[in-house]
C-alpha positions as CSV (number, residue, x, y, z in Angstrom):
1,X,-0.3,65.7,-12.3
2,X,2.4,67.6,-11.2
3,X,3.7,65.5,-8.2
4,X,3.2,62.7,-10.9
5,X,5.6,64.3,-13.7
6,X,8.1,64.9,-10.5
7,X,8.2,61.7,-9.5
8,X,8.9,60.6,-13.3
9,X,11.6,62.6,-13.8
10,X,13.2,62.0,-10.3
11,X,12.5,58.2,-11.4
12,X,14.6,58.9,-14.4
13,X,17.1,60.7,-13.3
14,X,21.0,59.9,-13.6
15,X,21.3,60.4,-9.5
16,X,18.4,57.8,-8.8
17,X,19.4,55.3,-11.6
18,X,23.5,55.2,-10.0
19,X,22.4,55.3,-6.5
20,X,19.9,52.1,-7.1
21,X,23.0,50.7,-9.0
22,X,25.3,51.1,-5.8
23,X,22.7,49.6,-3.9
24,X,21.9,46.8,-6.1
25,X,25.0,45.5,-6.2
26,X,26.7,46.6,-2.7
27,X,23.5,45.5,-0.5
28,X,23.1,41.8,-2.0
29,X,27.1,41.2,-1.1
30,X,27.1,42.7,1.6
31,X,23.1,40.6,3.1
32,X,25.3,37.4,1.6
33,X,28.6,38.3,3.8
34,X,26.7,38.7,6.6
35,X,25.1,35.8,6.2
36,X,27.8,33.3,5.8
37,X,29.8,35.3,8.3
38,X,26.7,35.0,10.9
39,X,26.5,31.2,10.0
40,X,30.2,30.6,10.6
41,X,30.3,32.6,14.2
42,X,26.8,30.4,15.2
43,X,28.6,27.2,14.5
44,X,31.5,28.6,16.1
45,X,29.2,29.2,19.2
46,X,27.4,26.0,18.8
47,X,30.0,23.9,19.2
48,X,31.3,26.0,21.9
49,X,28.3,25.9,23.7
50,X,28.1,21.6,23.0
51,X,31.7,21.8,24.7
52,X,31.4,23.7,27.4
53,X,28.3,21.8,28.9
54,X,29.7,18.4,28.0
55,X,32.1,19.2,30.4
56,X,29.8,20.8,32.8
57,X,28.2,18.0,32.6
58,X,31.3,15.7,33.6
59,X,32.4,17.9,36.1
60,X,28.5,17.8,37.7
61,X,28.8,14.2,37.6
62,X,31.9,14.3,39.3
63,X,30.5,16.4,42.0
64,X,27.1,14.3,42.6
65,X,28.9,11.3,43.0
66,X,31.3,12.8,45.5
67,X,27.9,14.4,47.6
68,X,26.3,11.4,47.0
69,X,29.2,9.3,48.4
70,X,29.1,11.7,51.7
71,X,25.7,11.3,52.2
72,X,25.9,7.6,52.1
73,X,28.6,8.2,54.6
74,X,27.0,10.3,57.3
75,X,23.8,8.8,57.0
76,X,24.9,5.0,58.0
77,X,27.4,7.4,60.3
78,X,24.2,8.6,61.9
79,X,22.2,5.5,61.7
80,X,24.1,2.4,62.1
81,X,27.8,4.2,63.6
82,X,28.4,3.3,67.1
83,X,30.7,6.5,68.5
84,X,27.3,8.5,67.0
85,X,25.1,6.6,68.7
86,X,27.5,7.0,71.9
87,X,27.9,10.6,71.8
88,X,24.0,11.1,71.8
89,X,23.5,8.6,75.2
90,X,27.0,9.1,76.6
91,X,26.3,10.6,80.2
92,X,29.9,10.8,82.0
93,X,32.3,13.9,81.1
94,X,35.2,11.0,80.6
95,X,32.6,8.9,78.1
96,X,32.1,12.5,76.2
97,X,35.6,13.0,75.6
98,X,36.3,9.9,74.6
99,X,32.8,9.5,72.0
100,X,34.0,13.5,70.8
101,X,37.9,11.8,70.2
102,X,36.1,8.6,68.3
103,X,33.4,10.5,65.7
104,X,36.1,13.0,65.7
105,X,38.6,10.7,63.8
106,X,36.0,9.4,61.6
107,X,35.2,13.3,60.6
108,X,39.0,13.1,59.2
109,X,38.3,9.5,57.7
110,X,35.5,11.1,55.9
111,X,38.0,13.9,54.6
112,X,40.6,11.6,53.6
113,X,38.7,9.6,51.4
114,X,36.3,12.6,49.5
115,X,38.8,15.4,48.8
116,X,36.1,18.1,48.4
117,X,34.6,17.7,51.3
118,X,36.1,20.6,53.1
119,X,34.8,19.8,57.0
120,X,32.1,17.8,59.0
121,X,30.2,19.0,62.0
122,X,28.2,17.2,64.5
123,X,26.0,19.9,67.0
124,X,24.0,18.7,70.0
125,X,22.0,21.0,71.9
126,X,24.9,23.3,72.8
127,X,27.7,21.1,71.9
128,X,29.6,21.6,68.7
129,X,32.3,18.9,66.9
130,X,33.8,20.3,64.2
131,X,36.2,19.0,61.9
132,X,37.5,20.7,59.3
133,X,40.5,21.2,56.5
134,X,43.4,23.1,57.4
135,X,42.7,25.2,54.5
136,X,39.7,26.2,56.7
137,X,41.2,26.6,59.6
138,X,41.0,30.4,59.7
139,X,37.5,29.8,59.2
140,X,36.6,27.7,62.2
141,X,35.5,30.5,64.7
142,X,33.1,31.6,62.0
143,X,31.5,28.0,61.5
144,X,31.2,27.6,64.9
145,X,28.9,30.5,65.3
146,X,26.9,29.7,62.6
147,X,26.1,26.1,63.5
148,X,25.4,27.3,67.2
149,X,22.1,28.6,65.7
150,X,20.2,25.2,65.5
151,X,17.6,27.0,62.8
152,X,19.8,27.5,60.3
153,X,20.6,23.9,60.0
154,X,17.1,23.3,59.1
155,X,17.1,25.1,55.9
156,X,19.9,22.4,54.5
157,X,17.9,19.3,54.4
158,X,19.3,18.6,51.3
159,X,22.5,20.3,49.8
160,X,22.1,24.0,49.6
161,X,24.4,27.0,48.9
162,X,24.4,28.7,52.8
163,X,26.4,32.4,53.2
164,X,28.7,31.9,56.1
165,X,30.5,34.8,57.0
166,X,32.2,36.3,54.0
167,X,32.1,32.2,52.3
168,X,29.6,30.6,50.2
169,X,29.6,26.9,51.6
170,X,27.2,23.5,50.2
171,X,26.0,21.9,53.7
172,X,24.0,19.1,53.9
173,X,22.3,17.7,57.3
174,X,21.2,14.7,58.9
175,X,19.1,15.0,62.0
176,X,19.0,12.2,64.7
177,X,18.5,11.7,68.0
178,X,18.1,15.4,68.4
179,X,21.4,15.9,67.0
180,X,22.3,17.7,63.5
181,X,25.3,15.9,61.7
182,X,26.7,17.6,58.4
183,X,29.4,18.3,55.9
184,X,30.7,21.4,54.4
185,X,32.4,21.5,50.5
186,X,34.0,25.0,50.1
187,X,32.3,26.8,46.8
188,X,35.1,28.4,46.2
189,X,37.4,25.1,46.1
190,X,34.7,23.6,43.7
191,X,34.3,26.9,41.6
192,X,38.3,27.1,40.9
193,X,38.5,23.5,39.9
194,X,36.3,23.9,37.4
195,X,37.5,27.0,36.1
196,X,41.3,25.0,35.9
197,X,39.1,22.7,33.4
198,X,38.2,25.9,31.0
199,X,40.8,26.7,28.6
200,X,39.5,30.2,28.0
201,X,41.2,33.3,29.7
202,X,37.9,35.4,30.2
203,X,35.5,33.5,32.3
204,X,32.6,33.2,34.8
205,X,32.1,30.6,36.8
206,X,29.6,30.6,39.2
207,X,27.6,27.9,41.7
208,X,23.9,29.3,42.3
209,X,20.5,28.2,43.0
210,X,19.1,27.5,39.5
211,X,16.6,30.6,39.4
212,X,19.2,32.4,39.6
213,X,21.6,31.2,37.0
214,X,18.3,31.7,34.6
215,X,18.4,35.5,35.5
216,X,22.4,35.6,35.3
217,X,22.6,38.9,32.6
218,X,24.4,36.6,29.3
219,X,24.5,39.6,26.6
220,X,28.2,39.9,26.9
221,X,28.9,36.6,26.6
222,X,28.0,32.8,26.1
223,X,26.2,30.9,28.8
224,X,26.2,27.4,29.7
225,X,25.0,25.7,32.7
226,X,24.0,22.5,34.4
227,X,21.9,21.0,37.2
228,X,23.3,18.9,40.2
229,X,20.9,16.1,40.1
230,X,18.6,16.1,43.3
231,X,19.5,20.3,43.8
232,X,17.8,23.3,43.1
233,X,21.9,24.5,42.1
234,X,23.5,24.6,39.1
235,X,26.8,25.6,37.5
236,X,27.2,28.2,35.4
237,X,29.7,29.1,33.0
238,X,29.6,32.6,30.7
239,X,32.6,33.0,28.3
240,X,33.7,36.2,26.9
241,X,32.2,36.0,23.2
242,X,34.9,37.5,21.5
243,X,37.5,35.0,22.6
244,X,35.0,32.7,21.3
245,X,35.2,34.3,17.7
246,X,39.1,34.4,18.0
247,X,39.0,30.5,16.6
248,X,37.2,31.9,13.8
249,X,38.7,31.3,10.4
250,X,41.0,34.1,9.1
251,X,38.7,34.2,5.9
252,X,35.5,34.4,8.0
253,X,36.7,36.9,10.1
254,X,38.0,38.7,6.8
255,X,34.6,38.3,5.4
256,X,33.0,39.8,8.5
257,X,35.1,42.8,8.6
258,X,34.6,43.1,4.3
259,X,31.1,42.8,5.2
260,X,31.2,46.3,7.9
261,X,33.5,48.0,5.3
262,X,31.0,47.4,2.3
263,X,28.0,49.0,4.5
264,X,29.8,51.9,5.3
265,X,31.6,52.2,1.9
266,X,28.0,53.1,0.6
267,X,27.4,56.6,1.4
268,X,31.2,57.1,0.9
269,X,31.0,56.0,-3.0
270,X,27.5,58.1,-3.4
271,X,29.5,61.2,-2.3
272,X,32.4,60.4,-4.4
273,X,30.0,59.9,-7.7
274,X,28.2,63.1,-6.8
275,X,31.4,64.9,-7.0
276,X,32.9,63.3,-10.1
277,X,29.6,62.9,-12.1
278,X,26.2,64.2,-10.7
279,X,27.4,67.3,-10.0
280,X,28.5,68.5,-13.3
281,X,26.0,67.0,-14.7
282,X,23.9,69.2,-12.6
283,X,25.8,72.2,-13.7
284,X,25.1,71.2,-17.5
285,X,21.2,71.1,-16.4
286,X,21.1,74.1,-15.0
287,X,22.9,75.5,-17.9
288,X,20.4,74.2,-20.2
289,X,17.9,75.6,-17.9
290,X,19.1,79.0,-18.2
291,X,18.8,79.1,-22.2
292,X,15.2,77.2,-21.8
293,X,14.7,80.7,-19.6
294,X,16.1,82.7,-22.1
295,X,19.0,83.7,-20.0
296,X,21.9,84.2,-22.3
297,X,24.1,85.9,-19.2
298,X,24.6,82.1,-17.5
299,X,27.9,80.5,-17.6
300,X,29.5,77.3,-16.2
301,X,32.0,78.6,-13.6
302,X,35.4,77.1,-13.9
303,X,35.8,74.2,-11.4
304,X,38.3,71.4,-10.7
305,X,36.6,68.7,-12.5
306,X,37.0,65.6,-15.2
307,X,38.8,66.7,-18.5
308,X,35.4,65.1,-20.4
309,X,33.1,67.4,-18.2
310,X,35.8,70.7,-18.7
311,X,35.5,69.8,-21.8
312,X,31.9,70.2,-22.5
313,X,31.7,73.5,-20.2
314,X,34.5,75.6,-22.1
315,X,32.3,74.1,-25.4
316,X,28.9,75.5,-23.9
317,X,30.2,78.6,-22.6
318,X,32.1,79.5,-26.2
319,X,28.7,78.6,-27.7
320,X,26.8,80.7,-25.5
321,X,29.3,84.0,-26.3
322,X,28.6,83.0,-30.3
323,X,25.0,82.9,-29.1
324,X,24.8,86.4,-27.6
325,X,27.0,87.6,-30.4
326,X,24.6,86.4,-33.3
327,X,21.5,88.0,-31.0
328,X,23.1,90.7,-31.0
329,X,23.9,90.8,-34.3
330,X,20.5,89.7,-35.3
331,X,18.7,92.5,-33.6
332,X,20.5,94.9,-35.4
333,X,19.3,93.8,-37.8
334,X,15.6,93.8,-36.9
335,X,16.4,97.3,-35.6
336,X,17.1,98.4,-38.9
337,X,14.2,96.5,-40.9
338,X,11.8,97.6,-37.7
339,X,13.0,101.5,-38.7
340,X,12.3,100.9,-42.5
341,X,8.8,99.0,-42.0
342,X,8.0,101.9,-39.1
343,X,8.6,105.1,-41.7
344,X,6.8,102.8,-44.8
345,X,3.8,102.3,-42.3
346,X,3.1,105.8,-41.0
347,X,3.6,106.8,-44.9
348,X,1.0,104.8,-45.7
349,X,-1.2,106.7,-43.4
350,X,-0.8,109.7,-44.1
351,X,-1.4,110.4,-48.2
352,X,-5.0,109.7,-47.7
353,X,-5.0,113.0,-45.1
354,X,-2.8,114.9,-47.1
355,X,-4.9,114.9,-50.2
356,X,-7.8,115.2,-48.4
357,X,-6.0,118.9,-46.8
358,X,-4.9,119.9,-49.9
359,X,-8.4,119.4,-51.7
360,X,-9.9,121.5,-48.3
361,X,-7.1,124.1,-49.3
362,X,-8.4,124.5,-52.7
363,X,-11.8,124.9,-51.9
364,X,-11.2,127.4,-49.1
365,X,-9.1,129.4,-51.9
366,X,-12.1,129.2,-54.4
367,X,-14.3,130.9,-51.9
368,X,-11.3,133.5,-50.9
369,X,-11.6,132.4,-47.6
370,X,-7.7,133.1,-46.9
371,X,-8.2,133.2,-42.9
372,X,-9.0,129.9,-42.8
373,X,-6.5,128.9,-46.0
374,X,-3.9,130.3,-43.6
375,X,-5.1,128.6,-40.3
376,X,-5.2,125.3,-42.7
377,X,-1.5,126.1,-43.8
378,X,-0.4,126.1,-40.3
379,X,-1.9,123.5,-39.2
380,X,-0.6,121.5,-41.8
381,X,2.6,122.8,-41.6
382,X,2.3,121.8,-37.4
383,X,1.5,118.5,-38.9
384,X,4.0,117.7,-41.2
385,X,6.5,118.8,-38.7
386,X,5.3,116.6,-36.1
387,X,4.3,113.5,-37.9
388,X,6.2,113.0,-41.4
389,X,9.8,114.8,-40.7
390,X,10.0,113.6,-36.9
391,X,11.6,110.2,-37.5
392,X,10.7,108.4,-33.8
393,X,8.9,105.7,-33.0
394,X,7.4,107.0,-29.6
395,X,6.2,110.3,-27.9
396,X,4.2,111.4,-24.8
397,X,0.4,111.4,-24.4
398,X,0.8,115.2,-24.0
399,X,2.2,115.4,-27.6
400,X,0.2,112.7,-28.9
401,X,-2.9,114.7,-28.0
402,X,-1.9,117.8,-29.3
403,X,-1.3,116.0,-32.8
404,X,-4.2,114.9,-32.5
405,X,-5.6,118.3,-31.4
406,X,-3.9,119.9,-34.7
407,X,-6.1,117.0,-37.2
408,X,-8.8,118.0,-35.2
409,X,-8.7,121.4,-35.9
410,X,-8.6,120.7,-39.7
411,X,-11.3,118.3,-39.5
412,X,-13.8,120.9,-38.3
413,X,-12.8,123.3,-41.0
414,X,-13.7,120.4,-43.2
415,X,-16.8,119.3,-41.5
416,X,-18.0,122.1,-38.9
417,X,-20.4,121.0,-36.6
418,X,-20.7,117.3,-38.1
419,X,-18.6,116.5,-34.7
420,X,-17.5,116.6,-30.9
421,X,-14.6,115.0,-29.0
422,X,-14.7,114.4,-25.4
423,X,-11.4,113.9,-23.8
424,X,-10.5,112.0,-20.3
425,X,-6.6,112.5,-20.2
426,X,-5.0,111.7,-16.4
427,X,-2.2,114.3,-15.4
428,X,-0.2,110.6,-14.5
429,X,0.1,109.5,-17.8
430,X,0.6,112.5,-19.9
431,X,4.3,111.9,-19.7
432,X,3.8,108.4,-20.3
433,X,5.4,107.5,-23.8
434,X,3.5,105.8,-26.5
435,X,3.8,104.8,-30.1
436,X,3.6,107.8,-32.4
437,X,0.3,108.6,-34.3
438,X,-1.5,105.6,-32.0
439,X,-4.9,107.7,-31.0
440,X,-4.5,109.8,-34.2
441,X,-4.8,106.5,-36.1
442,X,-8.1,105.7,-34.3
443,X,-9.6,109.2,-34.6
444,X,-8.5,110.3,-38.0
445,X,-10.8,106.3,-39.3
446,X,-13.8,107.8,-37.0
447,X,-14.0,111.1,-38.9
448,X,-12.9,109.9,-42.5
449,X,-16.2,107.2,-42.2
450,X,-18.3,108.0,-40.3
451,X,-18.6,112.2,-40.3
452,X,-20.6,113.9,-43.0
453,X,-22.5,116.7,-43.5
454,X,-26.3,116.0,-41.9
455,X,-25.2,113.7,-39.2
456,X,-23.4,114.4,-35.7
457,X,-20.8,112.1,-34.5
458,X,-19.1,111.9,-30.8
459,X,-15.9,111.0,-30.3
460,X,-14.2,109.9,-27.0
461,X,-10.7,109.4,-25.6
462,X,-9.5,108.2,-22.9
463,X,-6.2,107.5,-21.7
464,X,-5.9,106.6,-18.0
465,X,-3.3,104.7,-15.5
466,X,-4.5,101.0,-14.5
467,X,-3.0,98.1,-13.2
468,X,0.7,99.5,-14.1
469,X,-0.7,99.6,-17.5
470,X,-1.2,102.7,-20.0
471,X,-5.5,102.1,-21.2
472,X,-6.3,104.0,-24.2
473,X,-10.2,103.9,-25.1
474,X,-11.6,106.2,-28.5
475,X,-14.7,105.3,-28.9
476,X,-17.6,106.4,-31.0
477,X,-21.2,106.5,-31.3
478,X,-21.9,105.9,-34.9
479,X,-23.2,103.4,-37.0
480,X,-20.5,100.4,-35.8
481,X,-18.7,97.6,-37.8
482,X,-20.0,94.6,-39.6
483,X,-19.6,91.6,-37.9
484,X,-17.5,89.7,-40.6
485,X,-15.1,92.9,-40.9
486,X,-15.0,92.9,-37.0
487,X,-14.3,89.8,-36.8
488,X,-11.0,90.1,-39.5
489,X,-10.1,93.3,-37.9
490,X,-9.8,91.4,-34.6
491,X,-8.0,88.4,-36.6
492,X,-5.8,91.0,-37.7
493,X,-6.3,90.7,-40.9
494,X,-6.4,93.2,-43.9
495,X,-9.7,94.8,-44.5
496,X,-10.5,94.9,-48.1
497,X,-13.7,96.9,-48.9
498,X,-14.8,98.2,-52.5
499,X,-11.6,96.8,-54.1
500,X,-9.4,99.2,-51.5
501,X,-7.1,97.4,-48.6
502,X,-8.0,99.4,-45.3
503,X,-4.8,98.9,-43.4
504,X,-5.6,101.4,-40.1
505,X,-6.1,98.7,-38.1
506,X,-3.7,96.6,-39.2
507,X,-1.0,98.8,-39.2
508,X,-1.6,99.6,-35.5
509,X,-1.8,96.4,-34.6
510,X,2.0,95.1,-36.6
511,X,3.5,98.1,-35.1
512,X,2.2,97.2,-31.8
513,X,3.6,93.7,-32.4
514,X,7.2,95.0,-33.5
515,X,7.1,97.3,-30.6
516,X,6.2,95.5,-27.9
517,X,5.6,91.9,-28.4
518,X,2.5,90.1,-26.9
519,X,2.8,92.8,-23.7
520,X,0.7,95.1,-25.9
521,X,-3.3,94.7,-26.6
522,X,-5.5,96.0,-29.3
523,X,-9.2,94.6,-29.3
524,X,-12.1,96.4,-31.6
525,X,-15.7,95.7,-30.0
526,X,-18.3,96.9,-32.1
527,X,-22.5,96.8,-31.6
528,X,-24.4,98.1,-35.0
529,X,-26.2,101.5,-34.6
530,X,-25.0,101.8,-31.1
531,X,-20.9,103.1,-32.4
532,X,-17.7,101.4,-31.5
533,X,-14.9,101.0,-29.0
534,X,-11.2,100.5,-30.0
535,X,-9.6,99.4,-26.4
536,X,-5.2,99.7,-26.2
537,X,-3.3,98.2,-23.3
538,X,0.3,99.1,-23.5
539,X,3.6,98.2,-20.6
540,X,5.0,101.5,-19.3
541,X,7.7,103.2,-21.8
542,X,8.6,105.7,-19.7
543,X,12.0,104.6,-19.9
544,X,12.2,105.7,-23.7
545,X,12.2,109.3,-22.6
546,X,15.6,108.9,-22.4
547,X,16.8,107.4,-25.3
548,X,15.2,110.2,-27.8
549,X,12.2,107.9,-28.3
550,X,13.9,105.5,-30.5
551,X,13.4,101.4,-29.7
């Protein structure tokens, strides 16, 4: 239940309602910015993509119909060409020579006429014709090793990328009559020309067997490619994706940006609110916590903040002064009526004793007893200095008890041996302060009611230290207290018996009020024939030592 009530107020709350605000209207703006921004860079990207392979595609064309063209050429070389067909049967040195000149200058025909063919090779056992570009020329020693190894020709059946020294090369081979005829194309020639046919700066062009141009890593960047017919290569072109975005519209671009700006601008505008509004609005809560607490001392510190909310703290704080001043006032008040109604109560007490002495004093003087009329006179005379004139609201145990040591006295003049009191006073508490005439209250109703001549009556008090609380126990063991007068005396109501009010009780129980709020307890338990127990919890008041006993 708790968690639940939580979660309602935090549901309710000024700080939840703004912040679902912010995000209600930043968050759809900012999903549709991104949105339209995303759709504009994908068509942007699209359409490069659709570009770059058309002309992959063109260019790939270009190049299959030029390897295509050389493959027609060196295969009717090799099939149907006579100085071939010569150099594999020719048997004289001179006939060599003159077979090697012949094939040699078709090599060169085959280089004029197919500009990307970069050199042709015929190898023959140990014999090597090679004819090649001038371009290659530095790279002739280099070939030559490499097509001395007859097994490496077998690998280029059809065209296929072969590492030659520090170059990448596309040879394709044609054996016959135990002889390996080929050409060479440069990848290097073929990879610049097509990068002169991309219009972007940042590029990546590359010529690879197609498995690998699948693995090529395209995160940075956009990848097109395409397949030479009849090859396992491919070309493959990655471009740089923010040169791609740089033909994107101003406006999209602008929204794009907007878009970052907005989802960043949301935990700047919660702090900024939180400044300007939650938190003194926070302060005012906490302020009205401190008077739901009762704690008139809080004010709202002066801060720099909106002239509405300065406003409304110089108003609370100047209403919390008037506050304290009224309570102040007001308990002055209450001081003074509390000092009236205290003196009225114990007055009310203590006729009924006083004619009930001076009744005990005549008798004593009718039988010329004048020992005891003087022991009577003193103790009344301790009495009516220590309970009438005495004008405080509390005393210690110590002097409680000996008040009620001086009634006590008088009461066995009045009733000798009708009576015993049995006292359990701890050393801790007899300097432990207490309302004045408390116990006597108690006592003095046990010996008015219940004591008379042919009947005994035990009286016990206790006052002990427990829990940080004063106990005070007088019981008795007489004949104990109707139920339906218990039960009013315990309602803490006025007993009315026999047309009298009967206000012991009650009084004890509205100065205990006045004196110490709902801190204090009085309860009356009560069991007929069996006597009765009055039971008093009271706060330590040790602190009114010091003030002359006074509240």
């Amino acid at each position: 239940m708790a968690c639940a009530g939580k979660m309602k107020e935090l549901a309710n709350s000024v700080v939840t309602k703004i912040t679902l605000l912010i995000i209600g209207i930043v968050f759809p703006m900012n999903i549709l910015l991104i949105v339209v921004t995303k759709n504009s860079i994908d068509t942007i990207t699209s359409q490069t993509i659709t570009a770059n392979e058309n002309m992959l595609n063109n260019y790939q064309m270009q190049i299959d119909k030029d390897m295509e063209a050389i493959d027609r050429f060196l295969y009717s070389m090799t099939k149907d060409g006579t100085h071939f067909l010569r150099l594999t049967q020719a048997k004289g040195e001179d006939e060599k020579k003159l077979t090697r000149y012949n094939l040699n200058n078709e090599f060169g025909n085959l280089l004029y006429l197919y500009d990307r063919a970069g050199g042709v090779f015929c190898v023959k056992e140990e014999e090597i014709l090679l004819h090649v570009r001038s371009s290659l020329l530095m790279e002739e020693e280099v070939l030559q090793s490499y097509l001395a190894a007859a097994e490496h020709l077998e690998t280029a059946r059809q065209w296929t990328i072969l590492q030659i020294g520090d170059r990448q090369y596309l040879v394709h081979v044609f054996k016959q009559n135990n002889a390996y005829v080929g050409a060479l194309i440069f990848v290097e020639y073929v990879v610049g020309e097509l990068e002169a046919l991309i219009e972007y700066r940042d590029k990546q062009v590359y010529l690879m067997p197609e498995q690998a141009a699948c693995q090529k890593d395209t995160e940075l960047g956009i990848y097109s490619s395409s397949r030479l017919n009849q090859t396992g290569i491919c070309f493959s072109v990655i471009l740089k994706r923010s040169e791609i975005l740089e033909n994107l519209p101003m406006l999209q671009k602008l929204n794009y940006y907007l878009a970052i700006v907005l989802l960043f601008s949301v935990p700047l505008l919660l702090v900024m609110l939180y400044k300007i509004l939650i938190q003194p609005l926070q302060r005012i809560n906490r302020a009205l916590d401190s008077i739901q607490d009762e704690s008139m001392d809080y004010r709202i510190r002066a801060c720099k903040t909106s002239a509405e909310f300065d406003h409304i703290n110089q108003a609370f704080n100047l209403m919390m002064n008037r506050i304290v001043y009224l309570k102040i006032q007001n308990y002055e008040q209450m001081m003074e009526k509390h000092q009236v109604e205290t003196t009225n109560m114990l007055l009310q007490v203590r006729p009924h004793f006083l004619l009930n002495a001076f009744h005990l004093i005549y008798n004593l003087a009718q039988m010329e007893d004048y020992v005891g009329v003087q022991k009577m006179a003193a103790c009344l005379t301790t009495y009516y200095r220590e309970g009438v004139r005495e004008k405080v609201d509390f005393r210690t145990v110590g002097a409680e008890m000996a008040f009620v040591e001086n009634y006590l006295e008088i009461a066995r003049m009045r009733y000798p041996d009708c009576f015993e009191v049995e006292e359990q006073i701890e050393d801790s508490v007899r300097e432990k302060n207490i309302p004045v005439m408390l116990i006597y209250t108690f006592v003095e109703n046990a010996i008015s009611h219940l004591v008379s001549f042919g009947s005994f009556l035990t009286i016990r008090i206790q006052v002990i230290w427990r829990n940080g609380k004063i106990w005070i126990e007088v019981c008795d063991d007489g004949e104990g207290i109707p139920e339906d007068i218990l039960e009013q005396i315990n309602r803490g109501d006025v007993i009315v018996k026999n047309g009298e009010q009967h206000i012991g009780y009650w009084n004890c129980r509205k100065r205990l009020a006045m004196l110490y709020g709902k801190e204090a307890v009085l309860a009356v338990e009560s069991v007929r024939s069996q006597g009765t127990r009055v039971r008093i919890e009271l706060p330590n008041q040790t602190e009114y030592a010091d003030t002359g006993g006074h509240v």
